[in-house]
N, C-alpha and C positions, 0 to 999 in steps of 0.2 A: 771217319774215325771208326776204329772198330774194336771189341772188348773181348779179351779171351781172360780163361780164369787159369791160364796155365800155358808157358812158352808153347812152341808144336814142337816136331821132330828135329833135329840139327838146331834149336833156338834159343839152348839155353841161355840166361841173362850173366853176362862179366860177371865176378863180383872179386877179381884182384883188382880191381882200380885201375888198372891200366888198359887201356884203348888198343885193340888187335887192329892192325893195319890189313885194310881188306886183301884179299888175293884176286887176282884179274881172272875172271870168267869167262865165258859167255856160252849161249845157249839159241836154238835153232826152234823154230816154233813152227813145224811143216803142215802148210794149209792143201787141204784138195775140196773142188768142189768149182772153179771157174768162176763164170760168172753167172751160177746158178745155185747156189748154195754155200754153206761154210762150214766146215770141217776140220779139226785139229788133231793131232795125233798129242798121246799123252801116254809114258810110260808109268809101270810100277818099280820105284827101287825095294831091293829086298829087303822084308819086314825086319831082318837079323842085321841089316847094319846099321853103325853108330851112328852114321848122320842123315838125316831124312829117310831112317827106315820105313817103308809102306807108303811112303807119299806117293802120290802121280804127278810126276814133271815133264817140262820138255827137257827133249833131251840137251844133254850141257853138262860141263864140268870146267875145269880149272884148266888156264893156260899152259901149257910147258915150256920150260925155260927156251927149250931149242926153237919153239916156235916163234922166238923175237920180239917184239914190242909193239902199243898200239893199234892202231882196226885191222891191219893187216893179222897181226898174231891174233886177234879176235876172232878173223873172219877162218883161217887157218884151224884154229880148236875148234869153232863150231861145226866146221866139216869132219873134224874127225871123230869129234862125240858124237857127232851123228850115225855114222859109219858103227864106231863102240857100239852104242845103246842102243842102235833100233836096227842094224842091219840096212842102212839106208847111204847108196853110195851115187856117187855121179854128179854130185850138187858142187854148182862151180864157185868158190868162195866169194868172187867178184859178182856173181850177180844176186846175193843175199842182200836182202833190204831192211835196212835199223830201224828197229820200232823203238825201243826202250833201252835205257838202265837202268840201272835196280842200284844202291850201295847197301849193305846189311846196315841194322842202324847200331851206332854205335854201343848201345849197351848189351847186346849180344857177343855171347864168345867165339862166335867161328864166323866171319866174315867172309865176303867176297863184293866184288863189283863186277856187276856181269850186262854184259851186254845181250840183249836180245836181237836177235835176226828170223825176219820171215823167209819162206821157200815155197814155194809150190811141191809137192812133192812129184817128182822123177815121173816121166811115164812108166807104165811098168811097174813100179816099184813096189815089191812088198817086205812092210817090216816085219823083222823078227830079232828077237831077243836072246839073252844068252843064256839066260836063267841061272846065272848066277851075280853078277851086279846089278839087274835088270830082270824081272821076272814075267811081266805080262808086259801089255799094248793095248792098247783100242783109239778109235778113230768118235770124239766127240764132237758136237755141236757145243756152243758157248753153254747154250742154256741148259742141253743136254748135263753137262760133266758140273754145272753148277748143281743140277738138281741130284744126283747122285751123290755129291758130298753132303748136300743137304741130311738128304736121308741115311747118312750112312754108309753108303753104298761103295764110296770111294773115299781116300783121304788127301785133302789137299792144303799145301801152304799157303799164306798168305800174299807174298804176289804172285803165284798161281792162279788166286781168286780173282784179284785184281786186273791183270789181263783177260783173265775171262769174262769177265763185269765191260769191261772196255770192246770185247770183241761180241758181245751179245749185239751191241746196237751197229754191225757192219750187216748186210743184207747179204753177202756176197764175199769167198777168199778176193776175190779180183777189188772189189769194193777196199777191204783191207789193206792188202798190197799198194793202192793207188793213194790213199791218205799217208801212211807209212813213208809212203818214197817223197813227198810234197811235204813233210814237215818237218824241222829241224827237232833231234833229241836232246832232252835238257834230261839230267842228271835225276833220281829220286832217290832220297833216301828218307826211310820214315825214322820214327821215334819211339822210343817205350818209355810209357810215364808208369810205375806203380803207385797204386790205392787201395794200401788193404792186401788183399790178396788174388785182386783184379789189374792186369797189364792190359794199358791201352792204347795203341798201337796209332801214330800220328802220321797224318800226311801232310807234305806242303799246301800249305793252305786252309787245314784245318784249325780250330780254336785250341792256343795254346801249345801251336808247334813252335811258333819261334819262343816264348819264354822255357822249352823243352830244351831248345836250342844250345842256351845261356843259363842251364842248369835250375829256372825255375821246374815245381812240381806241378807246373798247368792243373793246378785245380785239384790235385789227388787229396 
């Protein structure tokens, strides 16, 4: 569980009552490092746009109609948001491997359901940005790019954190990649419960997600 005193960037909370049906995602999480270290690439969006201005993400955005339906249209955008935002081209959609999905929870106004995929990134390959959707890059370690939000230093969303909580304890991108390909993805969508003037952010599994569920205030 986790308590923030205020939505982040892109997170504002609904408040017409009605339920935004999410928009199909997905997003490409490009590891280097073998099987001797682990490494992530993390972009900046621009602090001047509306939605996740200044966060660092991986790179990802929303499906496009012409890219069809499904893993296949998933695996499709996430080659090509990659290519968009980081300058990173060669990555063959078939052999991206599902780690995650994410659903926005539903009392947020801008939705998505986004698939996460890992890559190796390319040999060769250097990213670069456009500086204008996309403004910087760097290449973090888990703990690295945790500690740097910490301090200030970077700013990052919520399952941004969360994947990088989950990739701190892999020794290894190969480590990663190998768990990833071995285990079937189950769906996550968290919860916002307000208290006050404190929103608390629920995971499957945690106390008071399923009465969240079914419109109890877990506790608030």
């Amino acid at each position: 569980m986790s308590e923030v005193d205020r939505p982040g960037p892109g997170e504002e909370l609904n408040d017409t009552g009605t339920e935004t049906v999410p928009r199909q995602a997905a997003s490409v999480i490009v590891l280097r490092g073998g099987a001797d270290a682990l490494e992530l690439l993390l972009v900046k969006r621009n602090p001047a746009a509306r939605f996740m201005g200044g966060a660092w993400v991986f790179p990802g955005g929303a499906v496009d109609a012409h890219e069809g339906e499904g893993d296949e249209a998933h695996r499709v955008c996430a080659v090509r948001e990659l290519s968009e935002e980081a300058g990173i081209g060669g990555v063959d959609p078939v052999g991206l491997v599902k780690y995650s999905r994410w659903i926005t929870p539903a009392e947020v106004k801008i939705r998505f359901d986004t698939h996460f995929f890992l890559a190796p990134v390319p040999d060769d390959a250097q990213p670069r940005v456009d500086g204008s959707e996309i403004v910087d890059h760097g290449w973090f370690t888990p703990q690295g790019a945790l500690a740097a939000h910490g301090a200030g230093q970077i700013l990052l969303v919520f399952p941004t954190i969360k994947h990088l909580e989950q990739f701190s304890t892999f020794p290894s991108a190969d480590a990663l990649v190998a768990h990833a390909a071995a285990h079937e993805v189950v769906p996550v969508q968290p919860r916002i419960v307000l208290s006050g003037e404190t929103a608390r952010v629920l995971l499957p599994g945690d106390e008071g997600y399923d009465a969240a569920a079914h419109g109890g205030n877990a506790g608030s």
